[in-house]
C-alpha positions as CSV (number, residue, x, y, z in Angstrom):
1,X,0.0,0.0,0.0
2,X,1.5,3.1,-1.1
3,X,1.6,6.2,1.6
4,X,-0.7,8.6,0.2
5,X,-1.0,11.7,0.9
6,X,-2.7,10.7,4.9
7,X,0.5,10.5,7.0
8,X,1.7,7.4,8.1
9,X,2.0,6.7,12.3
10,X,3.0,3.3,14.7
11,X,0.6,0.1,14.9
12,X,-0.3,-1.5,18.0
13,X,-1.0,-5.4,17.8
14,X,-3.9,-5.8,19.6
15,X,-5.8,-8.4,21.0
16,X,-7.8,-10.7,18.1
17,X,-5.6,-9.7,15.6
18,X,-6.8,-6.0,15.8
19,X,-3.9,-3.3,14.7
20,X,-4.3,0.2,15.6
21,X,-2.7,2.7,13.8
22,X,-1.9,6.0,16.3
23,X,0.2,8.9,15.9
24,X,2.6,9.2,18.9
25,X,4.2,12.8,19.5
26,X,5.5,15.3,21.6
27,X,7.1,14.7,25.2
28,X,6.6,11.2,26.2
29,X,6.8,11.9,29.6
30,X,4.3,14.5,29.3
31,X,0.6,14.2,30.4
32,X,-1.3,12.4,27.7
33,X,-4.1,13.4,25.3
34,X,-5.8,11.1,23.9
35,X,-7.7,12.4,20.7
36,X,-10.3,10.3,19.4
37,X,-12.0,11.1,15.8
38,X,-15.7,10.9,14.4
39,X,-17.4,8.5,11.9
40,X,-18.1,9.0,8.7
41,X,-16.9,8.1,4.8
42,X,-13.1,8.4,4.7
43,X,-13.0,9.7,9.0
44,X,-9.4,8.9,10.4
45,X,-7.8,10.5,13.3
46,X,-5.3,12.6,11.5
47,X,-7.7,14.4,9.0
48,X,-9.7,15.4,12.0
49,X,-7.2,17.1,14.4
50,X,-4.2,17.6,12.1
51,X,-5.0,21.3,13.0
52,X,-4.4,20.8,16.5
53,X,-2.0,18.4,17.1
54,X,1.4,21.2,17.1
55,X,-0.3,23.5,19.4
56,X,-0.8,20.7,22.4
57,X,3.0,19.1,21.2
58,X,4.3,22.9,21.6
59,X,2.7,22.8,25.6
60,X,4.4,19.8,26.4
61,X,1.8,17.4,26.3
62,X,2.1,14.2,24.7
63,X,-0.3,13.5,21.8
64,X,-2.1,10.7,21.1
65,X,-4.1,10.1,17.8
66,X,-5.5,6.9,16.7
67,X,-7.4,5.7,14.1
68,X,-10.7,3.8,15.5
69,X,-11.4,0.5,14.5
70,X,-12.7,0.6,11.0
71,X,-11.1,3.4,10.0
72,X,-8.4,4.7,8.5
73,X,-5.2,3.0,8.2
74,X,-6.5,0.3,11.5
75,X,-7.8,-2.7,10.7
76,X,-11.5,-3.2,9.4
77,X,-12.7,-6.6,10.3
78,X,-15.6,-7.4,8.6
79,X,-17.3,-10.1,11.1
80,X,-18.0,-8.2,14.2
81,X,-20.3,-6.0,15.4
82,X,-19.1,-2.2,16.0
83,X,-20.6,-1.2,19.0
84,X,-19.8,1.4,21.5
85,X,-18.5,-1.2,24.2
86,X,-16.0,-2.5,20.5
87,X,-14.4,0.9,20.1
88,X,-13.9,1.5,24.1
89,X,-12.4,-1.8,24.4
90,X,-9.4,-1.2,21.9
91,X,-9.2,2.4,23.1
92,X,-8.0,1.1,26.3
93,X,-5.8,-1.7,25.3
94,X,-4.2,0.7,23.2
95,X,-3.2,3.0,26.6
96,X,-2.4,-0.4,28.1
97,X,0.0,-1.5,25.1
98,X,2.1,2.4,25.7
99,X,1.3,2.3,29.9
100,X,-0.7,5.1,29.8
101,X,-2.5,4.9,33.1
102,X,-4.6,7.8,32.8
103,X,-5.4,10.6,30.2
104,X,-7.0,13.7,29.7
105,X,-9.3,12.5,25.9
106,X,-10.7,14.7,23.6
107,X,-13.6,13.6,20.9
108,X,-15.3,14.9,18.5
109,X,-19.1,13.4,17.2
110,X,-18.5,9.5,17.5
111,X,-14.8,10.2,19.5
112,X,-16.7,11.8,21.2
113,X,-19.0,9.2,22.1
114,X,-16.2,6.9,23.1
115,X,-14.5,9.4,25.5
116,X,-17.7,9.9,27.5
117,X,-18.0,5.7,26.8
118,X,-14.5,5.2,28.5
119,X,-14.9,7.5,31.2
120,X,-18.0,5.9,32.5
121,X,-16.6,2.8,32.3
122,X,-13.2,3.3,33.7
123,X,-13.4,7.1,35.7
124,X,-10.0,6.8,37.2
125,X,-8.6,6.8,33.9
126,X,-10.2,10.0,32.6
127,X,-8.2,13.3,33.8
128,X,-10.8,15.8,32.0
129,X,-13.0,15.4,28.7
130,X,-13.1,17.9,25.9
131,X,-16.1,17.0,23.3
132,X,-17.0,18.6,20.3
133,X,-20.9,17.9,19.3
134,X,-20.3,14.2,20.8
135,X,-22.6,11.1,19.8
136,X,-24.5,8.9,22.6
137,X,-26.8,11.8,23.6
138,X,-30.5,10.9,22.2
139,X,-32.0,8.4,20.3
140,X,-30.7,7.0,16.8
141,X,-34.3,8.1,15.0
142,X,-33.2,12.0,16.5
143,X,-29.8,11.6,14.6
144,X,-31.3,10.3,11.3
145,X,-33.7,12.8,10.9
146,X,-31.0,15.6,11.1
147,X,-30.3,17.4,7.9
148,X,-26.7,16.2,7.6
149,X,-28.4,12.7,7.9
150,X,-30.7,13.1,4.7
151,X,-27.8,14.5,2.6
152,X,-25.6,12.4,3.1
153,X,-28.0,9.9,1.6
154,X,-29.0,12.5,-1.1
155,X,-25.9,13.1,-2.2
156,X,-24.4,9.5,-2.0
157,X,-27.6,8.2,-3.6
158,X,-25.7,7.9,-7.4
159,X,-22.5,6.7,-5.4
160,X,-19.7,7.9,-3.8
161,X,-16.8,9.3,-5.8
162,X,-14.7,12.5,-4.5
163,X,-17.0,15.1,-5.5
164,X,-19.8,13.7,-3.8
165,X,-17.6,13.1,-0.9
166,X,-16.5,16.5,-0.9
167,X,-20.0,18.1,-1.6
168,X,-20.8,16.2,1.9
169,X,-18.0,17.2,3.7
170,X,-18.4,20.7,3.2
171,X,-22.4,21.3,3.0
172,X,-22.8,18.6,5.9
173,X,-19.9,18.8,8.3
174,X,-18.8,22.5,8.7
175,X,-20.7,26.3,8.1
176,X,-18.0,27.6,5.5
177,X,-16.8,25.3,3.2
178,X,-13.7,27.1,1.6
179,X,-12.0,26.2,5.1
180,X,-12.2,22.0,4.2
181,X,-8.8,22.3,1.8
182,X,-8.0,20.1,-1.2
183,X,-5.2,18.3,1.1
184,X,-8.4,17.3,3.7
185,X,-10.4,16.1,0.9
186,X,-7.6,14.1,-0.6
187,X,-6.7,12.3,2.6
188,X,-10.8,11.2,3.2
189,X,-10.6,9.9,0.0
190,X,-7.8,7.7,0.3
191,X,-9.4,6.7,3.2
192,X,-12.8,6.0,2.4
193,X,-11.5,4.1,-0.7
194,X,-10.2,1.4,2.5
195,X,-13.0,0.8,4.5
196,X,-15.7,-1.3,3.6
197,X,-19.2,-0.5,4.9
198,X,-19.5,-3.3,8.0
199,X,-18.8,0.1,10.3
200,X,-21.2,1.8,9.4
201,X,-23.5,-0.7,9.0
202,X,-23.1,-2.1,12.5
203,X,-22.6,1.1,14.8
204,X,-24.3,1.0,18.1
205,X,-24.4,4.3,19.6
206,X,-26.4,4.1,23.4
207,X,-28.2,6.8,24.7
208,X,-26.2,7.5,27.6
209,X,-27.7,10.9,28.8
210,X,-29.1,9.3,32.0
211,X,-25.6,9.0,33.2
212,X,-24.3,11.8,32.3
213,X,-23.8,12.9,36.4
214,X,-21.6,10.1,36.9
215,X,-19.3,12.1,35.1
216,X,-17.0,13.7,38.1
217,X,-13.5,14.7,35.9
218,X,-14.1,18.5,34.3
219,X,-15.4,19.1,31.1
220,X,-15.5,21.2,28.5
221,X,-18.0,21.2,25.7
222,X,-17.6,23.3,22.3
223,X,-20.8,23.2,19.8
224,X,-21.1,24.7,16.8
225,X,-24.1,27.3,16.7
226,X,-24.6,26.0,13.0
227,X,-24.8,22.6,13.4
228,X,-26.4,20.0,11.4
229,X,-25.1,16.9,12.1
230,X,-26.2,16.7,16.0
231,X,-29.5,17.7,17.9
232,X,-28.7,21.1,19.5
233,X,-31.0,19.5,22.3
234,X,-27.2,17.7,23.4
235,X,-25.5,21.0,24.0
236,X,-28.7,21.7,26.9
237,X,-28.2,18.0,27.7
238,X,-24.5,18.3,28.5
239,X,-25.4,21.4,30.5
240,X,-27.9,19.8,32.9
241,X,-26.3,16.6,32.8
242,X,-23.2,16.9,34.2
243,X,-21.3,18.4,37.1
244,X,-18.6,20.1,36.3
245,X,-19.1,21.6,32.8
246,X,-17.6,24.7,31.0
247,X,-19.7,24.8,27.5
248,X,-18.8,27.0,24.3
249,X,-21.3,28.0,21.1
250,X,-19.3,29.1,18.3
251,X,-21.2,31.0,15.7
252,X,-20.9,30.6,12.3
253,X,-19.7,27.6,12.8
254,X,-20.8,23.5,12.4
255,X,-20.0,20.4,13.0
256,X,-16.0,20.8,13.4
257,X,-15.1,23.4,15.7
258,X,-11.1,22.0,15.4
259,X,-11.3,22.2,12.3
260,X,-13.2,25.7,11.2
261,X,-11.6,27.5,13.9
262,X,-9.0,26.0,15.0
263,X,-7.0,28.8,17.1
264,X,-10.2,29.6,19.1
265,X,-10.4,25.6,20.1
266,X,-6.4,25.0,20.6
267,X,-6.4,28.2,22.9
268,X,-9.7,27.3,24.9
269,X,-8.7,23.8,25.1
270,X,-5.4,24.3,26.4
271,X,-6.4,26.7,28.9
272,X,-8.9,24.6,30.3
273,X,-6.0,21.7,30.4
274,X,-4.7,23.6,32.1
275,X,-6.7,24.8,35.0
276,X,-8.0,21.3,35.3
277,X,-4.9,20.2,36.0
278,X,-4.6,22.9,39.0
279,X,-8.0,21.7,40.4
């Protein structure tokens, strides 16, 4: 397989043959930040936070940024079932495989799903969440009947090439499309042209908004005010649900905060790294 234009990181062996393909940088004896992409046609970790990655490296931290199973360049089994409990599972073995005890994680959309996933199922290992519109907040039927939903299948409805991808990407996933480059577009499609459809076909998302005040580590929440993807109902959801909660509406702006304004989240993010860590 040639490289591509999608950057190429390590690979854990996993258990049952799953390899997970991370990137691994900055200090190593920093504190860890584990980021944790969405879902989607052509999603991998790096074409979600490539944005990002520098400014947390340049504060010392060390950066984690793995490709879920399914996606990207980890493996993409074809006989199980992709559930929340599925990604969760590897998401920890992988801190086990580079004895990470605990981790601060942030996720956006289906990342962020697993972060709030792994922190009710293993607390001590959470330091602080940051999420960006995350998944496991409502119902599936409230998620398919959002507009991002219905064109995705519009638009894929005479097959998926890279200008249908791309007409998705940036009608469905951010406010201003002129901010999703050629370089982005490139490295989904490389992407997407790997995985076969048994993730998407099998994703389990719960509804975990009932347990959203076991939550105890701080977190902070960014939403786009122009979001079509996810209910806005999760942003009140968030804000009742949890303790500890710093929330953030950026106008103008969709599904990918990190991505359309990347600055504002690298800034707020850090800072609230930061205090957390004081706390």
């Amino acid at each position: 397989m040639s490289e591509g234009v999608l950057p190429r990181g390590q690979v854990a062996p996993l258990s049952d043959d799953m390899a997970i393909h991370f990137h691994d940088l900055g200090q190593r004896d920093g504190s860890a930040v584990l980021f944790l992409q969405g879902s989607g046609p052509g999603a991998s970790g790096w074409a979600n936070f490539q944005y990002n990655v520098d400014a947390f490296v340049d504060e010392g931290y060390r950066v984690l940024v793995p490709d879920l199973p399914g996606f990207g360049y980890s493996s993409k089994p074809q006989d199980v079932q992709y559930h929340l409990d599925y990604f969760c599972r590897y998401m920890f073995e992988l801190l086990d495989h580079l004895a990470i005890d605990r981790c601060a994680i942030v996720g956006n959309s289906l990342g962020g799903a697993v972060a709030l996933g792994m922190t009710l199922a293993q607390p001590d290992r959470v330091s602080s969440l940051i999420l960006m519109a995350p998944g496991g907040l409502e119902e599936r039927e409230a998620y398919f009947a959002m507009p991002a939903m219905s064109l995705m299948t519009q638009v894929f409805s005479g097959g998926v090439n890279r200008e249908s991808l791309a007409e998705f990407v940036r009608t469905g996933l951010v406010f201003d499309g002129s901010k999703v480059s050629e370089e982005l577009m490139d490295q989904r499609w490389e992407v997407y042209q790997q995985q076969n459809d048994q993730v998407m076909k099998s994703m389990v998302v719960p509804n975990m908004s009932e347990r959203l005040a076991e939550v105890q580590c701080p977190v902070l929440v960014f939403w786009g005010a122009n979001e079509i993807m996810m209910p806005e109902t999760g942003f009140r959801t968030l804000a009742d649900g949890i303790e500890d909660v710093r929330l953030v509406m950026v106008s103008r702006c969709g599904h990918w905060v990190m991505l359309e304004y990347p600055k504002l989240f690298n800034r707020t993010s850090l800072d609230f790294l930061s205090g957390a860590s004081r706390d």
